[in-house]
N, CA, C and O atoms as CSV, one atom per row, in Angstrom:
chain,resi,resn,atom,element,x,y,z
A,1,UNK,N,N,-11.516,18.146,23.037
A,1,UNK,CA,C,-12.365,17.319,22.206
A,1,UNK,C,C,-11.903,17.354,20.751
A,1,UNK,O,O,-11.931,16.360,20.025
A,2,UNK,N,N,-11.489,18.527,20.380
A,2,UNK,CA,C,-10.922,18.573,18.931
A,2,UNK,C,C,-10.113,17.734,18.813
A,2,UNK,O,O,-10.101,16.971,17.847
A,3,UNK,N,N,-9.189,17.691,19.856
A,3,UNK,CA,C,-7.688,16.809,19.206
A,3,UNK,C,C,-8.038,15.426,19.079
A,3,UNK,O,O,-7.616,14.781,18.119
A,4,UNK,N,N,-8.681,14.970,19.849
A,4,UNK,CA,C,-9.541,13.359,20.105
A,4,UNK,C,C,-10.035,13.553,19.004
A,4,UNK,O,O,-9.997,12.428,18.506
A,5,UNK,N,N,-10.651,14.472,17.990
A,5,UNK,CA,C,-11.032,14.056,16.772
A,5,UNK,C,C,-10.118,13.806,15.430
A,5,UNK,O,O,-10.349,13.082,14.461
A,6,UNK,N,N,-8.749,14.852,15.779
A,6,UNK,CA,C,-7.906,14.988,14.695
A,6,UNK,C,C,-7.189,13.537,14.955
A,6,UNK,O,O,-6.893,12.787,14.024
A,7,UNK,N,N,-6.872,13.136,16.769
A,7,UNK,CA,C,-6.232,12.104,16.377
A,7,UNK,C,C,-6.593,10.797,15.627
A,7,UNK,O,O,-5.937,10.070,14.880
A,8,UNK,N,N,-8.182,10.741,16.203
A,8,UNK,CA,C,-9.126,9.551,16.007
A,8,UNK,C,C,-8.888,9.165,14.133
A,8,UNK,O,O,-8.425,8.074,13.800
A,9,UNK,N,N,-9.251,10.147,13.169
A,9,UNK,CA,C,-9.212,10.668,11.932
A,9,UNK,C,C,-7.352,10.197,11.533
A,9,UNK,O,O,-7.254,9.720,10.403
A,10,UNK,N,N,-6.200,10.276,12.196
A,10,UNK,CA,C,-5.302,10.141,12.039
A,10,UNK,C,C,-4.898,8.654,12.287
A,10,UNK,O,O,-4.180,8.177,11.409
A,11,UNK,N,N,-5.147,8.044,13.064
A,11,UNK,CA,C,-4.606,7.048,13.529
A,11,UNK,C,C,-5.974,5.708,12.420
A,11,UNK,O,O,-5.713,4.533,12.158
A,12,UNK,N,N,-7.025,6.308,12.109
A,12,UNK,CA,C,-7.799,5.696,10.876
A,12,UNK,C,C,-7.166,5.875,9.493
A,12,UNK,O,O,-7.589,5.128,8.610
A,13,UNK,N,N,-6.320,6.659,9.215
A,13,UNK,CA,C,-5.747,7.114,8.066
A,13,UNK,C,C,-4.357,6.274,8.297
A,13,UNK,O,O,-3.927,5.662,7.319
A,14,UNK,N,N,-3.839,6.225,9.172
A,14,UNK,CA,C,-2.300,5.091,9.315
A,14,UNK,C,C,-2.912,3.764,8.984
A,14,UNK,O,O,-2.489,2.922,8.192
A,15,UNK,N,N,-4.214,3.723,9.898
A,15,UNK,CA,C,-4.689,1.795,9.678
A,15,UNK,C,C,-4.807,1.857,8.247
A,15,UNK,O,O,-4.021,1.264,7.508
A,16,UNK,N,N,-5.642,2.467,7.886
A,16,UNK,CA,C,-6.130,2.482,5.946
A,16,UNK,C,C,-4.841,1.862,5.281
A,16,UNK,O,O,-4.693,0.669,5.017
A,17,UNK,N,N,-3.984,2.820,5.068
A,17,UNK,CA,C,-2.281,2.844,4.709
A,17,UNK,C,C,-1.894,1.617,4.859
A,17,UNK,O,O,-1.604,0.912,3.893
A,18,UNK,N,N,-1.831,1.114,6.385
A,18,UNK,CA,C,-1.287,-0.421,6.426
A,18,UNK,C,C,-1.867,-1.326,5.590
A,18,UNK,O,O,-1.231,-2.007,4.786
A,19,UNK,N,N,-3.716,-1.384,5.831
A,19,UNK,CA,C,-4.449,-2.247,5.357
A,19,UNK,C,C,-4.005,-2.545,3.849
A,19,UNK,O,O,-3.820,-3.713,3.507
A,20,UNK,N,N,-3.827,-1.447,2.910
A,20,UNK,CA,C,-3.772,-1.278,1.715
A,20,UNK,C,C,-2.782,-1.300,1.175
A,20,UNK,O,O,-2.776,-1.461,-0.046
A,21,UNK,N,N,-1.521,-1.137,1.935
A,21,UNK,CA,C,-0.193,-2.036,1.973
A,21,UNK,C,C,-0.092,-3.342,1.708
A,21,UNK,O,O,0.634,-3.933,0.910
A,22,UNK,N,N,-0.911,-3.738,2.474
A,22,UNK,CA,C,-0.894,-5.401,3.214
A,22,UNK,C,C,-1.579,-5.949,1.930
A,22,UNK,O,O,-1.315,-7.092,1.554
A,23,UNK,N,N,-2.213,-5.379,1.435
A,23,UNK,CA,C,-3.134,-5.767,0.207
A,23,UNK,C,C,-2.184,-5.525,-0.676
A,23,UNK,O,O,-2.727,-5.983,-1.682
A,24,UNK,N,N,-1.075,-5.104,-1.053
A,24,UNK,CA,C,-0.354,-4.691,-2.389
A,24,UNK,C,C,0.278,-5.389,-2.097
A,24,UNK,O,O,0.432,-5.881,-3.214
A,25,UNK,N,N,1.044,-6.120,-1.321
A,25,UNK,CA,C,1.858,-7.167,-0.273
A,25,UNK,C,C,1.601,-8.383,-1.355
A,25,UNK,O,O,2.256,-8.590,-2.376
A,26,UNK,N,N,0.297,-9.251,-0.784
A,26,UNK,CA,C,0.096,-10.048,-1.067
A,26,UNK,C,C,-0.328,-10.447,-2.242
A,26,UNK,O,O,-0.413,-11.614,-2.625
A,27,UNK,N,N,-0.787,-8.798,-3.238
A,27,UNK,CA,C,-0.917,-9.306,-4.743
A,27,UNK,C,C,0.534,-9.159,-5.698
A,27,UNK,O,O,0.661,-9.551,-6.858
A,28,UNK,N,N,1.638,-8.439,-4.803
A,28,UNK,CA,C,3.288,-8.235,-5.506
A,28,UNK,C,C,3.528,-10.058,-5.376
A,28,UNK,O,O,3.481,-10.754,-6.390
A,29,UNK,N,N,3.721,-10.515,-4.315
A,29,UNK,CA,C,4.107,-12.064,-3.971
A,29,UNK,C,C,3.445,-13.162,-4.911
A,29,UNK,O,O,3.978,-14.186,-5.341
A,30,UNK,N,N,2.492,-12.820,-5.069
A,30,UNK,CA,C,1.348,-13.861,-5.481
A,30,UNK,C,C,1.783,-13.752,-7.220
A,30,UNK,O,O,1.272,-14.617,-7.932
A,31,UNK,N,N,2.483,-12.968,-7.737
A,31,UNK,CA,C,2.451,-12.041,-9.104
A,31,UNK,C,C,3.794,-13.334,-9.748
A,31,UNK,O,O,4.588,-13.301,-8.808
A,32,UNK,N,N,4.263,-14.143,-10.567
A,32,UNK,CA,C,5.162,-14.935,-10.223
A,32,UNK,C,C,5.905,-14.288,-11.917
A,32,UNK,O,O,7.015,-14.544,-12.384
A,33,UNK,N,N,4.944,-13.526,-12.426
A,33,UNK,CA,C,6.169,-12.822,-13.588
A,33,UNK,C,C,6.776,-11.898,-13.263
A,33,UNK,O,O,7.160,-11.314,-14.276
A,34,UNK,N,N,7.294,-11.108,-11.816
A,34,UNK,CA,C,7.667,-10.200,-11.719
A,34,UNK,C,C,9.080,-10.852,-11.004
A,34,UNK,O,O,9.010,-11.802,-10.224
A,35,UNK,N,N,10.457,-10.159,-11.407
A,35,UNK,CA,C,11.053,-10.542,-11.077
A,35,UNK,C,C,11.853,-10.209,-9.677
A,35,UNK,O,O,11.401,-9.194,-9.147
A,36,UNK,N,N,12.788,-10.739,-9.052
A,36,UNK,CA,C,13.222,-10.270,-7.643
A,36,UNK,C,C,13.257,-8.715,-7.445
A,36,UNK,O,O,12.498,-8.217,-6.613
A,37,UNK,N,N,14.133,-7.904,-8.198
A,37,UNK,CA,C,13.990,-6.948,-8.271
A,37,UNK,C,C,13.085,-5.763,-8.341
A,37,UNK,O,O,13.056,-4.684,-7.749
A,38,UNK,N,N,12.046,-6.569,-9.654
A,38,UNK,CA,C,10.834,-5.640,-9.563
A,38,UNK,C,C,9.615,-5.863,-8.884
A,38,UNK,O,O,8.529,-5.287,-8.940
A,39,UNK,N,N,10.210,-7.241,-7.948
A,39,UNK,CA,C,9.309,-7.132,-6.428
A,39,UNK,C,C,9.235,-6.222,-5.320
A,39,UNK,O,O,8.361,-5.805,-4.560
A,40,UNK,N,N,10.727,-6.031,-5.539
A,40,UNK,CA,C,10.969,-5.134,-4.301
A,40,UNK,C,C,10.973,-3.706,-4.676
A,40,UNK,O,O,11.110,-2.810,-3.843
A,41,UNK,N,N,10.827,-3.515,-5.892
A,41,UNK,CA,C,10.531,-2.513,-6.517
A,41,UNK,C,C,8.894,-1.502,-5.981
A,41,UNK,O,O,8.513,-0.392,-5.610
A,42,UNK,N,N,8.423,-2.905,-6.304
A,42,UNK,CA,C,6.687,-2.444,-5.629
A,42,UNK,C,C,6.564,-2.141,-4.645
A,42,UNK,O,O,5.839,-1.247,-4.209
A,43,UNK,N,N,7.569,-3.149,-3.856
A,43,UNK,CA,C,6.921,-3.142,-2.247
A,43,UNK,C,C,7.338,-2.241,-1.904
A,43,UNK,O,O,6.463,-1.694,-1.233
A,44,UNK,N,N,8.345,-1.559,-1.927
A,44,UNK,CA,C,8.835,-0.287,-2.073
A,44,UNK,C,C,7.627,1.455,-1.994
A,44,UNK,O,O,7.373,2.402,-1.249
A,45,UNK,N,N,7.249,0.848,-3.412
A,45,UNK,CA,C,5.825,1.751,-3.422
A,45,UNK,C,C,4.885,1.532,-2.922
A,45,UNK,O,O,3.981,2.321,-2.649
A,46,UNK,N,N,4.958,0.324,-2.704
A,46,UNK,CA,C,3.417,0.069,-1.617
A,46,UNK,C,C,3.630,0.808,-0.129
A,46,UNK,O,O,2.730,1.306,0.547
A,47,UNK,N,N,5.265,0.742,0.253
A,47,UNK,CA,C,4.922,2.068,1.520
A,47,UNK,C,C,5.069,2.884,1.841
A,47,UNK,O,O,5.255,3.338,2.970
A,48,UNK,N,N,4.985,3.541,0.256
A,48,UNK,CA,C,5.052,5.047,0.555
A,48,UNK,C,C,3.643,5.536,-0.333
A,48,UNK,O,O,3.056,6.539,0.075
A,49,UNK,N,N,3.294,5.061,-1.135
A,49,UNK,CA,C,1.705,5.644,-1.355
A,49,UNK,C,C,1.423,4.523,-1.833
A,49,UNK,O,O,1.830,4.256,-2.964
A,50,UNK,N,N,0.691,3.624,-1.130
A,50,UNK,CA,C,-0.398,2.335,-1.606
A,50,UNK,C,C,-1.362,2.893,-2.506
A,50,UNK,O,O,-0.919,2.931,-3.654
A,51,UNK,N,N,-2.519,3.336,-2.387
A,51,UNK,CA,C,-3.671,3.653,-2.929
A,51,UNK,C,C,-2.939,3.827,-4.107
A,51,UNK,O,O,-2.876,2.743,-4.688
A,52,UNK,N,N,-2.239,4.893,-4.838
A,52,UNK,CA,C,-1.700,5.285,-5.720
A,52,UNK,C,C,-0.894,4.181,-6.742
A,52,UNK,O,O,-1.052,3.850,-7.917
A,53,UNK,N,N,-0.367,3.966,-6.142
A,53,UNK,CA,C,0.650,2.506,-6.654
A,53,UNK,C,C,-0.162,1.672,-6.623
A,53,UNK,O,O,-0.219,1.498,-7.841
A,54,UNK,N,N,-1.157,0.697,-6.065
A,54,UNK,CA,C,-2.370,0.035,-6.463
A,54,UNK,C,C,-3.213,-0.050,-7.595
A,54,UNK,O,O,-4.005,-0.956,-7.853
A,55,UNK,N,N,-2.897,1.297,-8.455
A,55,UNK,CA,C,-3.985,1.281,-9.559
A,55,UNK,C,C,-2.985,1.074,-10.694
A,55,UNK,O,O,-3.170,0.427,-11.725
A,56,UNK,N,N,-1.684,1.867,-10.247
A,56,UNK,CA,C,-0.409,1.950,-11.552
A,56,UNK,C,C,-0.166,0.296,-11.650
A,56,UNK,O,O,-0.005,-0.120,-12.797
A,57,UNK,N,N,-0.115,-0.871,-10.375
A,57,UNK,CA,C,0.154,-1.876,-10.478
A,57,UNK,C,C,-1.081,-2.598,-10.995
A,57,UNK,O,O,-0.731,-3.641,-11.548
A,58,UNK,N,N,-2.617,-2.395,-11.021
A,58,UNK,CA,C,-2.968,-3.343,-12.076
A,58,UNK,C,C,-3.111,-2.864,-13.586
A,58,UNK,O,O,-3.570,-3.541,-14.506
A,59,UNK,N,N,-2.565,-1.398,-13.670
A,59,UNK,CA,C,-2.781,-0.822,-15.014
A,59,UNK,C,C,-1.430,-1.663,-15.540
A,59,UNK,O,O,-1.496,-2.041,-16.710
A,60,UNK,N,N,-0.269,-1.978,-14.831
A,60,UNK,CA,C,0.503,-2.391,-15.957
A,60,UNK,C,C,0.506,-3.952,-15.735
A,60,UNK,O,O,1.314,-4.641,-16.357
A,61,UNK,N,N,-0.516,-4.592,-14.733
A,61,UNK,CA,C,-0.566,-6.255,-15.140
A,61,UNK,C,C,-2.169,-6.405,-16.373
A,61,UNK,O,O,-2.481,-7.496,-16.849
């Protein structure tokens, strides 16, 4: 029963991650002063810590 909880808790923590990816996704694209480079720059950070990179990206728009 434990592990059914650690996984349950785990596999909610991957969806989060994507979700909030997917959300940094579509506000990097949508962004039209950023240039090729420092698109892929973001998206970059969007998958390796979204939440984190989410706040640095509207602190510097």
């Amino acid at each position: 029963m434990t592990e059914l909880i650690i996984y349950s808790v785990l596999l909610l923590a991957i969806i989060a991650h994507l979700v909030l990816a997917s959300i940094m996704y579509k506000e990097i694209n949508a962004d039209t002063s950023l240039s090729f480079h420092e698109k892929n720059q973001w998206r970059l950070r969007a998958l390796i810590f979204p939440a984190y990179f989410w706040f640095a990206f509207q602190k510097k728009k």
